[in-house]
N, C-alpha and C positions, 0 to 999 in steps of 0.2 A: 504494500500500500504506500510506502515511505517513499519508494522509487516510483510507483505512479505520480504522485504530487508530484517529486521535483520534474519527473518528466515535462509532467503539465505547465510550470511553473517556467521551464526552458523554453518552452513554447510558444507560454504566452510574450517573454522578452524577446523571443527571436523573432515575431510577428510583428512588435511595437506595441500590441495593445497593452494598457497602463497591468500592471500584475495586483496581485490580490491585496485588496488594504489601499488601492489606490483609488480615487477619484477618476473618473473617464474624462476625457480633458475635452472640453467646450472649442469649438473650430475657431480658430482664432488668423486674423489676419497678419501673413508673416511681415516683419520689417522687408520697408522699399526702399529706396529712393524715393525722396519728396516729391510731386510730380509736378509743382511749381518750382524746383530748383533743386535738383539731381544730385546738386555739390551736398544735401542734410539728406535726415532718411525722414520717413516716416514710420512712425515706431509706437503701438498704442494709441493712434489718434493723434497722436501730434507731433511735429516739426523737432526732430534730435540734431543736436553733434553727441557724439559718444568721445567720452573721456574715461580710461581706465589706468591703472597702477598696477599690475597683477602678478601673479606668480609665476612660475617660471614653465607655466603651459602642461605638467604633470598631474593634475588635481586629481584626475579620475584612475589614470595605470600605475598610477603611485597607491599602491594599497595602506599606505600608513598616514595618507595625508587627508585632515578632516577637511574635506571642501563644503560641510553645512558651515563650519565655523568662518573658513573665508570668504562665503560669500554673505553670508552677515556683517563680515568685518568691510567689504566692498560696499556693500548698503550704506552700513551708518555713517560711511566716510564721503558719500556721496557719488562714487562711480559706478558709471553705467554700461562698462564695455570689458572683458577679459576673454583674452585667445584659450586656447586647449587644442593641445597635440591629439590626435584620432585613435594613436597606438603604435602604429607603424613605423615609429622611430625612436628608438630611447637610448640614453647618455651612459657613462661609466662613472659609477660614485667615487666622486672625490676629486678627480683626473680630467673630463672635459669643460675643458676652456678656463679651466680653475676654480668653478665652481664647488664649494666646497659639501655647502649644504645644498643640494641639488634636486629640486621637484622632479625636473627631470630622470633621475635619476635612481630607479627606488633600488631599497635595500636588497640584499642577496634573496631570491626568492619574492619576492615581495612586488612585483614586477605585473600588474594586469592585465591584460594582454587581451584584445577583442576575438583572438583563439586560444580555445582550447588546449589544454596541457595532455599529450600522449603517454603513454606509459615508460615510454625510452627515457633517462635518466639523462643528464648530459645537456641542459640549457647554457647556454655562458655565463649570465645572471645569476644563476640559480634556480633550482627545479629541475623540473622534465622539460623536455623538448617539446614544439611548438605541433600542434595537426591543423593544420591550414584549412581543414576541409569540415570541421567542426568549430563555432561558435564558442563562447565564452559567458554564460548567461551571468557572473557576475558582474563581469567586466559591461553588459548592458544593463545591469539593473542598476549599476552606480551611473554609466551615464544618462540614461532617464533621471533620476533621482537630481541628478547635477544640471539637466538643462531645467527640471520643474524647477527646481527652487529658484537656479539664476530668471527664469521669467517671472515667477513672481514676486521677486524683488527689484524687477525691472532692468534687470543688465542681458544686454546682447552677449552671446556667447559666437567668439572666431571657432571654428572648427578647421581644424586644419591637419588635411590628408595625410601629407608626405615632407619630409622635407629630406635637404642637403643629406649626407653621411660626415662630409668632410676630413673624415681618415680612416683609417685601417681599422682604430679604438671603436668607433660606433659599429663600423658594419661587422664588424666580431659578435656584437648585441644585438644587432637584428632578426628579427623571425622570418623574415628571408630570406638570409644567410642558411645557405644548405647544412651548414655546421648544430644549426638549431632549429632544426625541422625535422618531421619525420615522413614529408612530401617527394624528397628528392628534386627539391628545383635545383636549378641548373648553377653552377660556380660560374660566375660571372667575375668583372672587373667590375667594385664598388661603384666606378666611378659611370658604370654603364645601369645602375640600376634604377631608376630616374628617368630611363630613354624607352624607346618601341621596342630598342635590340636586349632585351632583357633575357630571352627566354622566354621557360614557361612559368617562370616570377609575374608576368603581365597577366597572364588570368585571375590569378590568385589578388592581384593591388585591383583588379576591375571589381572582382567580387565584391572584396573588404569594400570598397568606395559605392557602391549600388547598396551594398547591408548600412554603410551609414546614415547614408539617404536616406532608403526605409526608417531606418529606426528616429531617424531625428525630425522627420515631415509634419509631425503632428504641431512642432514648436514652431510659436511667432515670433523666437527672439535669436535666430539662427541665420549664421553668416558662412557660409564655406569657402574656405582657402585651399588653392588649390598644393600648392608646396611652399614648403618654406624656402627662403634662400638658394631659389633653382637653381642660382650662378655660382654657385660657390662650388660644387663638383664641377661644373663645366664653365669654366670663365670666359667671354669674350670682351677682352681689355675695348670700350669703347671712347674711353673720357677720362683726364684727369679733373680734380678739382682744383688743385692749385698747378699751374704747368711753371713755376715759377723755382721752384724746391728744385735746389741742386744736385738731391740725391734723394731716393724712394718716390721717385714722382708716378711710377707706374704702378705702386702696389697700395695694400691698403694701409691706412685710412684714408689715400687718396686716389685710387683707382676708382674709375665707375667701370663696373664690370654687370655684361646683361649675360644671359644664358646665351647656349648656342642653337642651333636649328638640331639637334636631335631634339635638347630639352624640349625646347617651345614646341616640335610636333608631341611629344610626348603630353603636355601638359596642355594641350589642346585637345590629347584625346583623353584625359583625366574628364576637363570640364562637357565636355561629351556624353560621359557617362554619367556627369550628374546629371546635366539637364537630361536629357532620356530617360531616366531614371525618373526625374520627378515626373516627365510628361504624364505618366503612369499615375501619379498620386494626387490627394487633393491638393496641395500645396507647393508653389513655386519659391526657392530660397535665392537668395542674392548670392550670387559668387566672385570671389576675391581674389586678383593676379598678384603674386609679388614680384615685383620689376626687377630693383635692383637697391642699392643702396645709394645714399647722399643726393642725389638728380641727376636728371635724364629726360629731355622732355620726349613722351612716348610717342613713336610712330604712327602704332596703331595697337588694343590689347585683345587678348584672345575671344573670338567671337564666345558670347554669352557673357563676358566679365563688366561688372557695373561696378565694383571698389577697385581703386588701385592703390596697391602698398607699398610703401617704401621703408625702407628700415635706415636708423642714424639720419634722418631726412633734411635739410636747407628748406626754409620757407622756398625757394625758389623751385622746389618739386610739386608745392603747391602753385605756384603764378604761372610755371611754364608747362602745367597742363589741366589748368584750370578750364581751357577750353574742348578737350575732349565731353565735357557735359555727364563727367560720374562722381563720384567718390572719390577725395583723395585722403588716403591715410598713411600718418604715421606711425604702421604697425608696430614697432618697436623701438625703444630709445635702450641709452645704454653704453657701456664701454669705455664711460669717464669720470672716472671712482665714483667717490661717495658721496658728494656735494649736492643736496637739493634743489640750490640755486641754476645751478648748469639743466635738467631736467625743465624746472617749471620754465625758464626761459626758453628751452624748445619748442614746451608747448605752447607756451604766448605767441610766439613769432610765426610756428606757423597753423595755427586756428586763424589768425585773424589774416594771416595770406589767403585763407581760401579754404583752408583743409576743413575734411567734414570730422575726422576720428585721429584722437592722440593715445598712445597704446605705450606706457612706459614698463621698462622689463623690471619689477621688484625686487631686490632680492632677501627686503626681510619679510616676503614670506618663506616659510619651509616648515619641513615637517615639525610639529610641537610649539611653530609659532604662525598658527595660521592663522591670528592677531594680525601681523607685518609688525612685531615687534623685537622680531630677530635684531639687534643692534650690532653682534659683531661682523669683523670683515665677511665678504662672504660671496668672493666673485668681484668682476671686473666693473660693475655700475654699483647703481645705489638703490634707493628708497626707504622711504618709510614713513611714518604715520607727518609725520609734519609735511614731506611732498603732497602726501594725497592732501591735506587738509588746504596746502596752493591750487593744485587741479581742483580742488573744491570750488573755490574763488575763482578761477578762470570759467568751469561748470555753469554755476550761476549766473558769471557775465551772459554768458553765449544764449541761457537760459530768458535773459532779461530782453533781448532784442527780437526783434520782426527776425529770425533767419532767414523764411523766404523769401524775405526782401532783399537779401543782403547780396554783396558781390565786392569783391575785393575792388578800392580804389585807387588810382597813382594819381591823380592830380589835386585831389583837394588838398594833400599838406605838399605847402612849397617849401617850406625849410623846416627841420627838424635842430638844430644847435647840440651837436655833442652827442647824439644818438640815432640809431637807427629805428624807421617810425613802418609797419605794415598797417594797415586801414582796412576797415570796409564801410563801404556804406550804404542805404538805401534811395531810390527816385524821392521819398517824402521826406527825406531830411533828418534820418537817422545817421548818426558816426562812429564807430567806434574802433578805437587805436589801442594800441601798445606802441609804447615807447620803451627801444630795449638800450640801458645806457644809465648813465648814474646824474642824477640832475639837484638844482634848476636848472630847467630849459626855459625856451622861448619858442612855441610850434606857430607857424604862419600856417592859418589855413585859406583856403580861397572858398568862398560859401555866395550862395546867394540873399538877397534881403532875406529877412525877418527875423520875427524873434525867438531867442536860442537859450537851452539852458545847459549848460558845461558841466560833467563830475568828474571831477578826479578821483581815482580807486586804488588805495594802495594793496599792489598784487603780492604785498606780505601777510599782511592783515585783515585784508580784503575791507579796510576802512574806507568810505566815500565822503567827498567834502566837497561842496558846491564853490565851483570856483566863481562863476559869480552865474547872474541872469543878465542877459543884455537884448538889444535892438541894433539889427545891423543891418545899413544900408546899399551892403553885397558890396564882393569885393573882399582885397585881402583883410585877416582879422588875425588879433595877433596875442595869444594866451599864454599866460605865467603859470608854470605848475611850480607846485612847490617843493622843497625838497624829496629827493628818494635815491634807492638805491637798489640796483638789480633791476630795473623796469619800473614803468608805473605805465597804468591806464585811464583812458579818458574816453567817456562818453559826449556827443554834444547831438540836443536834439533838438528839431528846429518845431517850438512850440505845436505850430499850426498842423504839424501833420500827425497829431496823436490825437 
C-alpha cells in the first residue's frame, strides 16, 4: 500500500498537478511585457521593473538550503525578482570560482537533481549515479513548492536551463557527464556540450527542458533563460571595453565576448523546445537570451526571446539596445568585492538608462543563512541586508513613477557639474534622474513652461527633500542639490500633468 501512495504521489509531481495537501492553483495570467512599453513587464495587473539581490541560483538542488526562509527574507526586504538554476548544472564545494559557501554547490550527496538516482554507486558528488530516463519527484515537489511560494509573495522566478561548464571541475559534476550516469551518453569535449554536436546528450537536455515547461506552466510568475553565460565555453572575442589598456585588453574584464554559431544554433533550438512545448499548454512564459557581458549593442536575438540579459552590464547595454522594443536586464552583478556602494550604483545607473530588471549575485545568502546575513568573506562580490535595503529605495523610486510612460532621455539635462546624470522621462512632464558622483552639483535642465515640483532622494536613506516649487517660463532651468555622496536622485514633475 506504502509503495502504491508514493507511486501515486510520483505521478501526481511528474504531471504538474499541485500533490496532496495542496490547493489546485487558480489560472493565473503569466508575466508579459507591458504592452504599452515592452522595456517593464506586466506582472499581476500592473506595470513592474523587477529588482532582486538573491542567492547564488541553488535554492531548490541544494537539499540543505531553506528557500521558505529566503524567500520570506526577499519579501520583507522588498525584492521582487531571483534567478534559479533548473538542475542541469552544478558547482564543486569550496573550489569554483572561490566560492566558499556555495548554493550552488550542495554538500557530498546532498545534490537534487530533476533525475533520479540509479542503483550504481559512483556519482562525483556523492550518491548513486544519475538515470536520465527517470524523474526525480523530490526534486519536483521542492520546485512546485518554491515557484508557489515565490508567486505568492510576489517575486518573478528566472528559471534557467543550462548554462556554461567553464572547466574540467564542473563537467566532472554533471549528470551528463557519462562518468555519472547510468545512460551511456556519449564522452564528449565539455566544451561541445552546449552545441547540436552533442551526441545523444541532446535528447536527454530536450527532454529535461519540455518536463520543465510542463511542470512550471501552471505559474504566472515564471521567466525562462535559456543558458547561462553561453560565451564562456565558446568565446567569440567581438569588442573591447577599454581599447586603450596597454596590456589585457582582449581578455576579461575587458573583452566583450558573444557565443559562437554552434552555440546560438544550439540555443535556438533550446528556445524551440520551449515554445512548442508551451504551444501545447494553457500558458505562454516569456523567455530570456543571455548575450554577453558588459555591452554589445545586439544585432538581432533568438526568435521567441523578449528579455535580454547581460551580466556585469554599463548603463550603455541599456541605451544601445533600448530600441530592439524588449526587456533589458541586468541579470547578474558581481565580481567586485564586498562594497554595497559599487552594487547599488549599478543598479541606479542602469534602471534609469532604460533597463526593465537589476538581478545582483548575493552572497550572504547560503546555507544556515538564508536570512543574507552571512557577513563573512564569501566569494568574489558582495551583499547583504543593507544592499537590499538601497535596491529597496531604488524599488520604490521606479514604483513611484508612470513606467509606461517612461523612456530614457538625453536632452533635457544639458550639464551635469562633477557627475554623471542617466534620465528618463515622460511626454506629460515627468523626470526622473540619478546623478552618479559625489556633490553639490549644479544640473541645467532644458524643460518646457510650467509649473514644477523638484525632490531630491537620498539613495542612502532613501530621504526626500523638496528642493523647492517653482514656475518656469521654458527654457534652461538651473537646480542646486544638496550635499551627497555615492549618487543622489531627483524627481521633477511638471504640476499640470498629474
Amino acid at each position: 500500500m506504502r509503495k502504491l501512495c508514493q507511486i501515486a504521489v510520483s505521478l501526481i509531481i511528474s504531471s504538474g498537478i499541485p500533490a496532496f495537501g495542496q490547493n489546485p492553483r487558480k489560472p493565473a495570467v503569466p508575466i508579459s511585457l507591458h504592452p504599452d512599453n515592452p522595456h517593464y513587464f506586466l506582472f499581476h495587473g500592473r506595470a513592474a521593473a523587477l529588482i532582486g539581490s538573491g542567492e547564488h541560483y541553488g535554492a531548490v538542488i541544494n537539499g540543505d538550503f531553506d528557500y521558505r526562509r529566503y524567500l520570506g527574507t526577499l519579501q520583507a526586504e522588498g525584492m521582487n525578482y531571483t534567478r534559479l538554476f533548473g538542475g542541469s548544472y552544478v558547482e564543486v564545494p569550496g573550489k569554483s570560482f572561490g566560492i566558499l559557501r556555495n548554493d550552488l554547490a550542495p554538500a557530498s550527496g546532498r545534490f537534487v537533481a530533476p533525475w533520479a538516482r540509479s542503483e550504481a554507486a559512483g556519482y562525483a558528488g556523492g550518491g548513486n549515479k544519475f538515470q536520465l530516463e527517470k524523474w526525480n519527484a523530490e526534486y519536483f515537489s521542492r520546485l512546485h513548492d518554491f515557484l508557489g511560494e515565490s508567486d505568492r509573495r510576489g517575486i518573478v522566478v528566472e528559471i534557467t536551463m543550462f548554462s556554461s561548464q567553464y572547466a574540467e571541475a564542473q563537467w566532472a559534476m554533471s549528470p551528463f557527464n557519462r562518468e555519472n550516469n547510468v545512460n551511456e551518453t556519449d564522452s564528449i569535449d565539455w566544451k561541445k556540450l552546449d552545441t547540436l554536436e552533442n551526441g545523444n546528450i541532446l535528447k536527454y537536455q530536450e527532454r529535461y527542458v519540455r518536463k520543465l515547461v510542463r511542470e512550471a506552466n501552471a505559474y504566472p510568475n515564471v521567466i525562462f533563460e535559456i543558458a547561462n553565460e553561453p560565451w564562456s565555453d565558446r568565446p567569440v572575442l567581438t569588442s573591447v571595453v577599454n581599447p586603450y589598456l596597454f596590456s589585457g585588453r582582449d581578455q576579461y574584464p575587458n573583452s566583450v565576448d558573444l557565443p559562437d554559431e554552434l552555440s546560438m544554433a544550439w540555443q535556438a533550438r533550446v528556445a524551440e523546445w520551449i515554445t512548442n512545448e508551451e504551444a501545447k499548454l494553457p500558458n505562454q512564459h516569456l523567455i530570456a537570451q543571455n548575450c554577453c557581458n558588459f555591452v554589445y549593442p545586439m544585432r538581432q536575438t533568438i526568435p521567441g526571446v523578449s528579455v535580454v540579459n547581460f551580466h556585469y552590464a554599463y548603463p550603455e547595454a541599456a541605451v544601445l539596445n533600448y530600441g530592439l522594443g524588449k526587456a533589458l536586464s541586468y541579470d547578474e552583478s558581481g565580481f567586485l568585492g564586498r562594497e554595497d556602494e559599487k552594487y547599488a550604483r549599478q543598479a541606479w545607473n542602469f534602471m534609469l538608462s532604460g533597463g526593465g530588471v537589476f538581478d545582483n549575485l548575493d552572497y550572504s545568502f547560503s546555507v544556515g543563512h538564508e536570512d543574507g546575513k552571512d557577513a563573512d568573506a564569501n566569494g568574489p562580490g558582495g551583499g547583504s541586508p543593507e544592499l537590499r535595503r538601497r535596491l529597496k529605495i531604488l524599488s520604490e523610486f521606479l514604483k513611484g513613477l508612470p513606467l509606461v510612460e517612461m523612456a530614457p532621455d538625453f536632452t533635457t539635462v544639458k550639464h551635469a557639474g562633477g557627475v554623471v546624470s542617466h534620465l528618463l522621462s515622460s511626454p506629460k512632464g515627468e523626470y526622473a534622474m540619478y546623478l552618479d558622483g559625489d556633490g553639490p552639483t549644479e544640473v541645467t535642465l532644458q524643460l518646457p513652461a510650467g509649473e514644477y515640483e523638484a525632490t531630491w532622494i537620498d539613495v542612502i536613506t532613501g530621504a526626500g527633500s523638496h528642493a523647492n516649487s517653482f514656475r518656469h517660463a521654458g527654457g534652461e532651468k538651473v537646480l542646486k542639490s544638496p550635499a551627497f555622496k555615492a549618487g543622489i536622485a531627483l524627481r521633477v514633475s511638471r504640476k499640470e500633468s498629474r
